[in-house]
N, C-alpha and C positions, 0 to 999 in steps of 0.2 A: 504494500500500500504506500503511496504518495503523501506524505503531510503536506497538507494545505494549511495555508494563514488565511484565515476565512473573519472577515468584519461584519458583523449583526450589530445594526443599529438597532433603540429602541432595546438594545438586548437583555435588557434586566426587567421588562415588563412580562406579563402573561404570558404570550406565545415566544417571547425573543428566549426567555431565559429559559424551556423548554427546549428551546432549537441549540442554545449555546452549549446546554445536557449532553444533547444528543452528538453534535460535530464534535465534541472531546471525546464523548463514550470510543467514537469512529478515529482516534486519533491524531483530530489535525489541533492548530493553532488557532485560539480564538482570540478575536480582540472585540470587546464588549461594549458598547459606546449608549450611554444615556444621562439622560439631565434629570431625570429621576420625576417626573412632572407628575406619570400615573407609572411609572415602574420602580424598584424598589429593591435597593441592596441587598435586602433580604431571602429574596428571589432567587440570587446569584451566590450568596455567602458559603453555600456547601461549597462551590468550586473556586473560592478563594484559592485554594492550599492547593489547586492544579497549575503547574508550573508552567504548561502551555495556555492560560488563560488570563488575562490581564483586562481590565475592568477601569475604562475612564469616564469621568462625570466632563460631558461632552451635548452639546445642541447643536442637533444638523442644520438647524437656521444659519449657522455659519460654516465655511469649509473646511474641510480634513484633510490631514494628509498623510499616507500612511501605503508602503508596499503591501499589499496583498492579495491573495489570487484570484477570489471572491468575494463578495459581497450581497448580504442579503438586507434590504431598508423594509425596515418594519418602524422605524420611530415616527409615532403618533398618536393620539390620546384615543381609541375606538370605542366607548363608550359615550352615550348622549349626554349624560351627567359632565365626562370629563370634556367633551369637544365643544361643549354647548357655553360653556364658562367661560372658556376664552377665543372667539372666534375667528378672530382676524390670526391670532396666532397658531390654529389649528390649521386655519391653508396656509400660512408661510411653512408650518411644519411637513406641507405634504407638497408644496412647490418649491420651496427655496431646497427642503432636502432632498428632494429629488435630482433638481439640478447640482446639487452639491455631488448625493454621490453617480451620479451620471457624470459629469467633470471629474470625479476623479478614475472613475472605472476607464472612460477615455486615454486621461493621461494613463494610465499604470497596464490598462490593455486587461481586466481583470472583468470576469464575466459578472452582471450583477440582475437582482430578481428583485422584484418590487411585489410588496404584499399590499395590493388592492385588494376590492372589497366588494360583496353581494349588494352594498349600498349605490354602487354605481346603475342597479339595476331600479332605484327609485323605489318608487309603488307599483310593481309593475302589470302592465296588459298584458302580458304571457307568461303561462304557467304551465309546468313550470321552466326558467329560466334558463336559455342555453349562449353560448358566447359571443353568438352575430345578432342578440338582442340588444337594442340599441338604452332600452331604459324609459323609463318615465319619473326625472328626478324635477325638485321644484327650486331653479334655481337662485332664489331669492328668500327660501323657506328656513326654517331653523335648524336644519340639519343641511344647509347646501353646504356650509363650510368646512362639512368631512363628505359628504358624497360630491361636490366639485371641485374638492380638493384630491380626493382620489383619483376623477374622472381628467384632472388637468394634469395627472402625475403619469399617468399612463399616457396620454397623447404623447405627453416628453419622452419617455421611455420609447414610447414609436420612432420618434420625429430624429432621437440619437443613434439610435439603430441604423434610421433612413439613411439620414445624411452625414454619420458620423465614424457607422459600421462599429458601433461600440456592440457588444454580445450580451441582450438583454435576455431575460426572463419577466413575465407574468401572470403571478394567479388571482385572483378574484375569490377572498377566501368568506365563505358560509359562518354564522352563529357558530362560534366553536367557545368549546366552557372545557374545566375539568381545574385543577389545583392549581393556586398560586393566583386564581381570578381575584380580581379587587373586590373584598367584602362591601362595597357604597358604592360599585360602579354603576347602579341602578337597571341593570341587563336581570332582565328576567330569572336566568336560574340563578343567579345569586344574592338575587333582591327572593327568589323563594325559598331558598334553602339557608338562608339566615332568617328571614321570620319565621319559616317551618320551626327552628333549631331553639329557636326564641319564644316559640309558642305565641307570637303575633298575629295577626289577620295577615289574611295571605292575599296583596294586591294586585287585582286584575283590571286592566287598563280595558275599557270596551266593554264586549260579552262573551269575549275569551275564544270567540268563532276563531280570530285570526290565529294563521300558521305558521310558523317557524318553521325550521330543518336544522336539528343540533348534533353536531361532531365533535366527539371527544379530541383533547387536544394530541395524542398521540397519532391519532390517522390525520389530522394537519400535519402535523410534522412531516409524516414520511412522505404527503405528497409533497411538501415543498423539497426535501433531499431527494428526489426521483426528479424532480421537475430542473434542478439545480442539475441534474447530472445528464438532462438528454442533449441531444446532438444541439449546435447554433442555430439548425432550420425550426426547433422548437422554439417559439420564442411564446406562444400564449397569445390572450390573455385567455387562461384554464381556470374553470371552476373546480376550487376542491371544498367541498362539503359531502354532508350527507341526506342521500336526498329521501328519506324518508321523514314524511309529515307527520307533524303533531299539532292540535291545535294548541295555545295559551291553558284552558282548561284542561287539557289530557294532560299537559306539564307539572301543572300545581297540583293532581288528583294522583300522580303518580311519587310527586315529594312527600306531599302528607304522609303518603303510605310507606317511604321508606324509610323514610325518619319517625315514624310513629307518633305523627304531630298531633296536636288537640287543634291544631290551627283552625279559623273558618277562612274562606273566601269571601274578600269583599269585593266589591266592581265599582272603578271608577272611571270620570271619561277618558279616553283615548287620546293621545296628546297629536296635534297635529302634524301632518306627513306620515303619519305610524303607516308603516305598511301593512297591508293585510294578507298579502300572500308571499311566503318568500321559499321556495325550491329549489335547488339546482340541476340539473342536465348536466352529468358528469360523462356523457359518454365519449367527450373529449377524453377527459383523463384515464380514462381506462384503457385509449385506443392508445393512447399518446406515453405514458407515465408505467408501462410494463403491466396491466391488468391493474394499475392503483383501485380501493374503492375502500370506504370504513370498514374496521372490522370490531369495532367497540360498538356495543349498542345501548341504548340511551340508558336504562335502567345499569347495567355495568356499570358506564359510565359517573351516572350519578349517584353509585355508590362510592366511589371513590372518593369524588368530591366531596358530598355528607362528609366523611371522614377526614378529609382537609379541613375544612369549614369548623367540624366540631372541636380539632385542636385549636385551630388559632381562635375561635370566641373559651377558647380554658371549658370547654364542655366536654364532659365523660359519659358515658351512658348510664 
């Protein structure tokens, strides 16, 4: 095997600091780059003490510079709570870092992947979602600042490929949950699986018709490390999620029960833009990514995290 010096921005958040796990487990170099805004040293601190892994408090709103082979930009706040607080700074974070690490993938010649987003896909008129679907996002709405900011991150990523021949990657990545998610990042399974755990009323936005499609974080991962390893004529943008539905309420009905909550469900309204249907169409990635597809299923899944969850609120059974 080859050691690589592979750069994850973002890399100490939910999914960064999963992927940064995984490319040491694989023994290459990691270099970890985050301002800490919604991600968290803590995230990262088991692999402090790995001598291939080195960890700077770092904002891709400004440029880097740094030899290495690859590059995967995931820094940004992906939660409405976190992206919705500061918004102007949530599209600098997904256009100025893009062009940052786009400029630098250029200079260094190092192939780099950009972790877009099923939000590019809006509210969408087709269901479910496959990757020549163009979207129906509202660009002036309260969430345009992470789904236009996604959507303008990816044109760049096209536009340096075009005319740059720089070797991009991307995916467009699905509702994905599982350990290390942010306890208040106000996303569904962990706004339910902390007042589950808390014995709270359990809030449902709407009348819980609407559909999500949830992927544990370990089958993200390995589609982005498949997606990172195919040929330059793979460029994406690949959906990786899982595409099996769930409504809001078959979510909440199936936490109560795993956690053994006293919780009820309350209903409240729906916040505007909420999408009401959201699926993916992975038969890209399946054709593309060596047979990829999840192999974690939601209730798995969500026991795992219960049991994240119950450590860090100091809960025992």
């Amino acid at each position: 095997m080859i050691r690589k010096k592979i750069l994850v921005t973002g890399g100490a958040g939910f999914i960064g600091s999963h992927l940064c796990e995984r490319l040491l487990n694989e023994g290459h170099e990691v270099i970890c780059l985050d301002n800490y805004f919604t991600g968290s040293k803590q995230n990262v601190i088991h692999l402090l003490t790995n001598p291939y892994f080195e960890l700077i408090r770092h904002d891709v709103i400004n440029p880097f510079f740094v030899e290495v082979d690859e590059i995967y930009n995931l820094a940004c706040p992906a939660s409405p709570i976190h992206y919705q607080y500061n918004p102007i700074k949530t599209i600098k974070t997904s256009v100025m870092g893009a062009i940052n690490m786009l400029g630098l993938a250029k200079r260094i010649r190092a192939k780099v992947l950009q972790a877009s987003t099923s939000e590019v896909y809006g509210d969408p008129k087709i269901h479910p979602q496959t990757e020549e679907y163009w979207g129906n996002v509202n660009p002036i709405g309260p969430r345009s600042c992470y789904d236009e900011g996604k959507r303008c991150a990816e044109s760049l990523f096209i536009n340096y490929y075009k005319q740059n021949k720089v070797r991009i990657k991307i995916v467009r990545i699905f509702n994905t949950y599982g350990p290390r998610m942010h306890p208040n990042d106000g996303r569904v399974v962990s706004n339910f699986i902390v007042q589950a755990l808390k014995g709270e009323d359990i809030t449902v936005y709407g009348d819980g018709t609407q559909t999500r499609s949830f992927q544990y974080i370990t089958d993200l991962i390995e589609g982005m490390v498949r997606m990172m390893s195919t040929s330059d004529e793979v460029i994406g943008p690949i959906n990786i999620g899982n595409p099996k539905e769930f409504s809001i309420l078959e979510l909440a009905e199936i936490v109560i029960k795993l956690t053994k909550s006293k919780s009820k469900i309350v209903f409240k309204p729906l916040p505007e833009d909420d999408p009401i249907q959201r699926q993916p169409n992975i038969t890209l990635a399946k054709e593309l990514l060596n047979g990829w597809e999840p192999t974690v299923s939601l209730e798995e899944g969500l026991i795992y995290t219960i049991e994240y969850f119950k450590k860090e609120l100091n809960l025992s059974d």
